[in-house]
DOVOTOR-304310 format. One record per atom (N, C-alpha, C): x negated, y, z. Coordinates in Angstrom, 1 decimal. Each point is the difference from the previous one (the first is absolute). Layout:
<x X | y Y | z Z>;
...
This chain:
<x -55.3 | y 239.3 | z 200.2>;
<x -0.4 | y 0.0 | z -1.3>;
<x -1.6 | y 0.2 | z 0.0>;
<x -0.6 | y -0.8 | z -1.1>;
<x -1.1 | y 0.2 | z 0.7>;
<x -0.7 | y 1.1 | z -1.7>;
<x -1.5 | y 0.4 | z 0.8>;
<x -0.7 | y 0.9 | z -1.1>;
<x -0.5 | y -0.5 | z -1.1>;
<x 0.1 | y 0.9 | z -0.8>;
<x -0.5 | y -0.3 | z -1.5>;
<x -1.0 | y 1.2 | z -0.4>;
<x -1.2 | y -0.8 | z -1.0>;
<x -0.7 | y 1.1 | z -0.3>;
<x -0.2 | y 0.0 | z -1.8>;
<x -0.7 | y 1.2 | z -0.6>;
<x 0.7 | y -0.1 | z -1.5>;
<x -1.9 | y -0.4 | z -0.2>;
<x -0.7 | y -0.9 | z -0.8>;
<x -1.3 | y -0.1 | z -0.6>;
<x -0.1 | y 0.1 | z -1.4>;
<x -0.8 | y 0.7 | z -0.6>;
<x -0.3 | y -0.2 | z -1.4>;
<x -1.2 | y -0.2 | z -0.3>;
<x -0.4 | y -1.4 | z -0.8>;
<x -1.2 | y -0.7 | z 0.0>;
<x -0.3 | y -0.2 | z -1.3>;
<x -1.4 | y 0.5 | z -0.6>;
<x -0.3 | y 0.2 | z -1.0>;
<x -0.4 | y -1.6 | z -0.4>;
<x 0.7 | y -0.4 | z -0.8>;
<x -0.1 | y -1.7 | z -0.6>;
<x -0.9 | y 0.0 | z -1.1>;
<x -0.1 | y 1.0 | z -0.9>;
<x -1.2 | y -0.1 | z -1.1>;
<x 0.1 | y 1.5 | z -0.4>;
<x -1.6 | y 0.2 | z -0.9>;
<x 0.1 | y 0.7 | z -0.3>;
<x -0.6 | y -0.2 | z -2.0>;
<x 0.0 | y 1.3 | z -0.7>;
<x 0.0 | y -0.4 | z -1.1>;
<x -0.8 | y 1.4 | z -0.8>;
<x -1.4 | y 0.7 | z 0.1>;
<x -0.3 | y 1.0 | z -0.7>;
<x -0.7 | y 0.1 | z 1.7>;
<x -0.2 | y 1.5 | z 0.2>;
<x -0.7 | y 0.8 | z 1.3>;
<x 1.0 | y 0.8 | z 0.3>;
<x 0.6 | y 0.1 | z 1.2>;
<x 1.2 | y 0.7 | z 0.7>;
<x -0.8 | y 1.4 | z 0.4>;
<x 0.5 | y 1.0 | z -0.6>;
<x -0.6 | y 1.1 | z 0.4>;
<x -0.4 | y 0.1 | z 1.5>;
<x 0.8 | y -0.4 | z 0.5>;
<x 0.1 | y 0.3 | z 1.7>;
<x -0.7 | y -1.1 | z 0.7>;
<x -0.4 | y -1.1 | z -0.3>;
<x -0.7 | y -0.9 | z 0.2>;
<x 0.9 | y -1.1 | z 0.7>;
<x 1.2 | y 0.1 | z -0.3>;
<x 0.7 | y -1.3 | z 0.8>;
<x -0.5 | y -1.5 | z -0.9>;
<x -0.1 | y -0.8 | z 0.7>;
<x -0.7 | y -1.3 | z -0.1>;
<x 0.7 | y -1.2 | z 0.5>;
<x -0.1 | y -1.1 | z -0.9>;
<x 0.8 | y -1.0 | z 0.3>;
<x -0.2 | y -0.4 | z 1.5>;
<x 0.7 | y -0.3 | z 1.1>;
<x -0.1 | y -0.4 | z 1.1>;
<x 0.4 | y 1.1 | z 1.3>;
<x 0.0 | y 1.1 | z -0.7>;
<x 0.4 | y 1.0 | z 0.9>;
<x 1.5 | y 0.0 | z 0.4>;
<x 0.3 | y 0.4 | z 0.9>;
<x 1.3 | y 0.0 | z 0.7>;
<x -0.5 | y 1.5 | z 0.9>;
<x 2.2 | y 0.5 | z -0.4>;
<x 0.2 | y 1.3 | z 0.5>;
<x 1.1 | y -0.5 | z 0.8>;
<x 0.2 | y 0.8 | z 1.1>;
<x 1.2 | y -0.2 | z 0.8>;
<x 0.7 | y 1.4 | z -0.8>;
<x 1.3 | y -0.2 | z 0.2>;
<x 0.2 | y 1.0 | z -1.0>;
<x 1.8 | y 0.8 | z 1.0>;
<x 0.5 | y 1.0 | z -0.4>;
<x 1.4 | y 0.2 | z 1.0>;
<x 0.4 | y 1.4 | z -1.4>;
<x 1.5 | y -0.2 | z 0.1>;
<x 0.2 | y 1.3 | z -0.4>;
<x 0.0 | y 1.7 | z -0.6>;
<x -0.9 | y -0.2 | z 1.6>;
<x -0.9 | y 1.3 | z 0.9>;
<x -1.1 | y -0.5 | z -0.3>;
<x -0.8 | y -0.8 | z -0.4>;
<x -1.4 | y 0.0 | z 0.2>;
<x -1.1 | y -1.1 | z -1.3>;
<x -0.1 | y 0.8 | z -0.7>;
<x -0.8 | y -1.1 | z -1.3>;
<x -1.2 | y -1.1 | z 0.6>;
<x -0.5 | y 0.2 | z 1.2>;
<x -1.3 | y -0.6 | z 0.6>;
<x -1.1 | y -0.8 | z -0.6>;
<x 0.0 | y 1.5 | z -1.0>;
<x -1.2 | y -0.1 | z -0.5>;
<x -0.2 | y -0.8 | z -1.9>;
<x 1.5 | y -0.2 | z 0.1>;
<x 0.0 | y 0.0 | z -1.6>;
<x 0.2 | y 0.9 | z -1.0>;
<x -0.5 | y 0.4 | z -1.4>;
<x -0.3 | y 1.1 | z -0.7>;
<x 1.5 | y 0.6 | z -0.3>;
<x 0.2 | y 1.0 | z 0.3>;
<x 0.9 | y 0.9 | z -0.5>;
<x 1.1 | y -0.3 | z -0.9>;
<x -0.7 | y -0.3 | z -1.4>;
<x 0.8 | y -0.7 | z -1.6>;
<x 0.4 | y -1.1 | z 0.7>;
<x -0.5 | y -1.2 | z 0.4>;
<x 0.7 | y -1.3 | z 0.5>;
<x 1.3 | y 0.0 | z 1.1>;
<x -0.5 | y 1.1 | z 1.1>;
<x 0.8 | y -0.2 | z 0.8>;
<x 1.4 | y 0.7 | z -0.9>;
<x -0.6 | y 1.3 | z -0.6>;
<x 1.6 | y 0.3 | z -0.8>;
<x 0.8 | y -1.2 | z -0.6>;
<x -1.2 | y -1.2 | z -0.8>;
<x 1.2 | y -1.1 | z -0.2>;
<x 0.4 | y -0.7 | z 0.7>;
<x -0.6 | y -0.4 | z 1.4>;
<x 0.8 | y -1.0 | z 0.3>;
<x 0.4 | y 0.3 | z 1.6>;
<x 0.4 | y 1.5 | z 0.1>;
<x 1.0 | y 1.0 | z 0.8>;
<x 1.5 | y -0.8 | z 0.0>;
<x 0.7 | y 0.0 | z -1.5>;
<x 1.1 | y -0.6 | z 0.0>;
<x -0.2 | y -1.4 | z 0.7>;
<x -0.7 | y -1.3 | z -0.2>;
<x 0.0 | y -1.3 | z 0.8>;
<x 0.1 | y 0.3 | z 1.8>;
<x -1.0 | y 0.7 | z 0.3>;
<x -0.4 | y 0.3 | z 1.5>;
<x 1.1 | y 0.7 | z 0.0>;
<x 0.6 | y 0.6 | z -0.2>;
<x 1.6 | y 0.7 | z 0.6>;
<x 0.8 | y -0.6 | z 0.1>;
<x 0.5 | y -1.0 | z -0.5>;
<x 0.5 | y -1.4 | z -0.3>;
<x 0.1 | y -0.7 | z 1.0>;
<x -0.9 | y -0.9 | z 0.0>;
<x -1.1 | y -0.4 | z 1.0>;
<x 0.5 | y 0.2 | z 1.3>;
<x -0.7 | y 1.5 | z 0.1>;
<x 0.2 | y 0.6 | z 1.8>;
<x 1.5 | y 0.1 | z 0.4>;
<x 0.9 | y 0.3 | z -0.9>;
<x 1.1 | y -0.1 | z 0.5>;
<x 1.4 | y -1.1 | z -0.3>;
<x -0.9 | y -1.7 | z 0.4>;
<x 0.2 | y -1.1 | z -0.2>;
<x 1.1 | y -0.7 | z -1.3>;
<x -0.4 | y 1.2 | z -1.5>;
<x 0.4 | y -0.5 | z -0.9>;
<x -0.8 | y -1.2 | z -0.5>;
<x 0.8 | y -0.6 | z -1.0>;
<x -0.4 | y -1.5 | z -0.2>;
<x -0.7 | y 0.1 | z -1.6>;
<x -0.8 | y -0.5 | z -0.1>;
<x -0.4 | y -0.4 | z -1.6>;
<x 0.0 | y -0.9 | z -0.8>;
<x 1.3 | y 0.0 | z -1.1>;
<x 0.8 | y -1.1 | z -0.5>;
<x -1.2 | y -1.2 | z -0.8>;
<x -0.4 | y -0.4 | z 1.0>;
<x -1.0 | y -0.8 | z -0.7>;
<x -0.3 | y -1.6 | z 0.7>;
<x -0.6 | y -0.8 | z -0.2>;
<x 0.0 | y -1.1 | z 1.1>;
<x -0.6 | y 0.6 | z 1.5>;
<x -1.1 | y 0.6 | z 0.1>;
<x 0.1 | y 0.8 | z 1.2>;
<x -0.4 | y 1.1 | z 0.2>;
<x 1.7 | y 0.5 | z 1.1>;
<x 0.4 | y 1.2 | z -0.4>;
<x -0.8 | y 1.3 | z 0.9>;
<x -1.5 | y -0.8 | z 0.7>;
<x -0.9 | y 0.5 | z 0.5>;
<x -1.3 | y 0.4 | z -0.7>;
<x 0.0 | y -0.4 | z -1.0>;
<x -1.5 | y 0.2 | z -0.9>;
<x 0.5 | y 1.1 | z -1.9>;
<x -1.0 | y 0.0 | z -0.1>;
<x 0.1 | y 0.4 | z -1.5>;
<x -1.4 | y 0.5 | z -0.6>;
<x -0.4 | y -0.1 | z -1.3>;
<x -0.7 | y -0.1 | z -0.3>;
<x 0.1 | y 1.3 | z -1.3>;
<x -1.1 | y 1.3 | z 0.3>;
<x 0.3 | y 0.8 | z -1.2>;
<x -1.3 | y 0.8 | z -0.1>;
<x -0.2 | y 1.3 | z -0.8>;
<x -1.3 | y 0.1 | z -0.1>;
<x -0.3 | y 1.2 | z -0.4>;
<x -0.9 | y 1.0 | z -0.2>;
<x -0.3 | y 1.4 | z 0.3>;
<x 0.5 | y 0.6 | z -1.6>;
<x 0.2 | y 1.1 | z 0.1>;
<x -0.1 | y 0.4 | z -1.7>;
<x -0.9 | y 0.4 | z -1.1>;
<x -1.4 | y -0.4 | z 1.2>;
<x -1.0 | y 0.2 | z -1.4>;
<x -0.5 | y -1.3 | z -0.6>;
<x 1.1 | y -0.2 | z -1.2>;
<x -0.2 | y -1.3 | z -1.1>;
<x -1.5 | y -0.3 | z -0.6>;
<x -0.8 | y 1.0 | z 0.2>;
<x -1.2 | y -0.2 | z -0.2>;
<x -1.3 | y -0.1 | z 0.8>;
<x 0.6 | y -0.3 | z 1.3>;
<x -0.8 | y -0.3 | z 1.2>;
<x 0.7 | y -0.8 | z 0.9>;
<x 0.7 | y -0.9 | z -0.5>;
<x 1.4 | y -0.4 | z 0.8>;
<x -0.4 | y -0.6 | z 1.2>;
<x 0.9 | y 0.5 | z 1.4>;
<x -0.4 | y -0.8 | z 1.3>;
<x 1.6 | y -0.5 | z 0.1>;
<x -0.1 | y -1.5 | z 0.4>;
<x 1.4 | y -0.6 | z 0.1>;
<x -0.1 | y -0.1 | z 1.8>;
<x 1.7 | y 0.2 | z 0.4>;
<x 0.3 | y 0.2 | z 1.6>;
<x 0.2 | y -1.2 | z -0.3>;
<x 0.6 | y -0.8 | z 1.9>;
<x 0.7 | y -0.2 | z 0.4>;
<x 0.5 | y 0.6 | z 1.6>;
<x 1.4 | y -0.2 | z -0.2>;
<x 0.6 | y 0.9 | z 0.9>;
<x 1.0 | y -0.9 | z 1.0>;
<x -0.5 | y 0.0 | z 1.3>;
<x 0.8 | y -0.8 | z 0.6>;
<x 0.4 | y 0.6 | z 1.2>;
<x 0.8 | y -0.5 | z 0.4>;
<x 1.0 | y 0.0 | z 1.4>;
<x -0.1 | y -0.5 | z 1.0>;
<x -1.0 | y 0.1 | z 0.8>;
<x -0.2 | y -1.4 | z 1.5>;
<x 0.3 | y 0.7 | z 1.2>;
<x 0.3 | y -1.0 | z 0.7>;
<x 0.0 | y -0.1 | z 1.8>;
<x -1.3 | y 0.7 | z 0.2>;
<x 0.3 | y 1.0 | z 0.9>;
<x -1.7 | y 1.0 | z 0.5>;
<x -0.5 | y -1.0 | z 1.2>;
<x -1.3 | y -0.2 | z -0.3>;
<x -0.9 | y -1.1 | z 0.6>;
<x -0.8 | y 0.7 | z 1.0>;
<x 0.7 | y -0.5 | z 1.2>;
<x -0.8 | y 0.2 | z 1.6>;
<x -1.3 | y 0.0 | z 0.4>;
Protein backbone atom coordinates (compact mmCIF):
# COMPACT_ATOMS: atom_id res chain seq x y z
CA UNK A 1 0.00 0.00 0.00
CA UNK A 2 1.53 2.78 -0.79
CA UNK A 3 1.69 6.60 1.29
CA UNK A 4 -0.53 9.21 1.41
CA UNK A 5 -0.23 12.71 2.54
CA UNK A 6 -3.16 15.14 3.66
CA UNK A 7 -2.40 19.13 1.90
CA UNK A 8 -4.48 22.17 2.38
CA UNK A 9 -3.97 24.81 -0.14
CA UNK A 10 -5.12 28.18 0.11
CA UNK A 11 -7.04 28.72 -3.44
CA UNK A 12 -8.28 32.38 -2.80
CA UNK A 13 -8.61 34.72 -0.48
CA UNK A 14 -11.37 37.39 0.22
CA UNK A 15 -10.76 40.51 2.98
CA UNK A 16 -7.04 40.19 5.17
CA UNK A 17 -6.70 36.69 7.01
CA UNK A 18 -5.75 37.64 10.37
CA UNK A 19 -3.01 35.12 10.36
CA UNK A 20 -1.75 35.99 7.10
CA UNK A 21 -2.55 32.88 5.10
CA UNK A 22 -2.37 33.73 1.35
CA UNK A 23 -3.49 32.38 -1.75
CA UNK A 24 -0.74 29.89 -2.89
CA UNK A 25 0.31 28.61 0.39
CA UNK A 26 0.20 24.98 1.05
CA UNK A 27 0.22 23.12 4.53
CA UNK A 28 1.01 19.62 4.91
CA UNK A 29 -1.33 18.85 7.33
CA UNK A 30 -1.96 15.10 9.74
CA UNK A 31 -4.36 14.60 12.47
CA UNK A 32 -1.59 15.17 15.02
CA UNK A 33 -0.22 18.08 13.35
CA UNK A 34 -1.87 21.48 11.81
CA UNK A 35 1.71 22.41 9.92
CA UNK A 36 1.32 25.55 10.29
CA UNK A 37 -2.34 26.35 9.52
CA UNK A 38 -4.38 28.79 11.92
CA UNK A 39 -5.99 27.12 14.76
CA UNK A 40 -10.02 28.34 13.62
CA UNK A 41 -9.33 26.65 10.13
CA UNK A 42 -7.68 23.66 11.12
CA UNK A 43 -10.74 23.25 13.74
CA UNK A 44 -12.77 23.17 10.39
CA UNK A 45 -11.33 21.16 8.27
CA UNK A 46 -10.05 18.45 11.26
CA UNK A 47 -13.27 16.51 10.27
CA UNK A 48 -12.01 16.16 6.14
CA UNK A 49 -8.24 15.34 7.26
CA UNK A 50 -9.60 12.58 9.63
CA UNK A 51 -11.48 11.19 6.83
CA UNK A 52 -8.88 11.47 4.56
CA UNK A 53 -6.13 9.85 6.84
CA UNK A 54 -8.05 7.01 7.53
CA UNK A 55 -8.84 6.15 3.74
CA UNK A 56 -12.56 7.37 3.99
CA UNK A 57 -13.98 8.36 0.70
CA UNK A 58 -15.67 11.76 -0.30
CA UNK A 59 -18.98 11.27 -1.96
CA UNK A 60 -18.10 13.49 -4.68
CA UNK A 61 -16.61 13.04 -8.29
CA UNK A 62 -13.18 12.84 -6.57
CA UNK A 63 -13.24 11.20 -3.60
CA UNK A 64 -9.58 12.65 -3.04
CA UNK A 65 -10.13 16.53 -3.05
CA UNK A 66 -12.64 18.87 -1.59
CA UNK A 67 -13.01 22.30 -1.46
CA UNK A 68 -14.13 24.42 1.85
CA UNK A 69 -13.23 27.40 3.74
CA UNK A 70 -12.33 29.07 7.10
CA UNK A 71 -15.11 30.59 9.32
CA UNK A 72 -14.25 34.02 9.18
CA UNK A 73 -17.06 35.13 6.52
CA UNK A 74 -15.59 38.45 6.56
CA UNK A 75 -12.07 37.71 5.70
CA UNK A 76 -12.84 34.54 3.91
CA UNK A 77 -9.77 32.11 2.92
CA UNK A 78 -11.15 29.20 0.64
CA UNK A 79 -9.09 25.57 1.08
CA UNK A 80 -8.46 22.97 -0.95
CA UNK A 81 -7.93 19.74 0.59
CA UNK A 82 -6.32 16.88 -1.01
CA UNK A 83 -5.14 13.39 -0.71
CA UNK A 84 -1.83 12.37 -2.74
CA UNK A 85 0.82 9.71 -3.12
CA UNK A 86 3.90 11.28 -0.83
CA UNK A 87 6.46 12.43 -3.43
CA UNK A 88 10.03 11.01 -3.20
Amino acid sequence: MSEKEILVKVTSTRGTCQVGHKEGDVFKVSTADPGGLCGAAYHTVFPIIALLTWDGKIPRDDPDRINTCCPDVENLVTFEIVRQEVEE
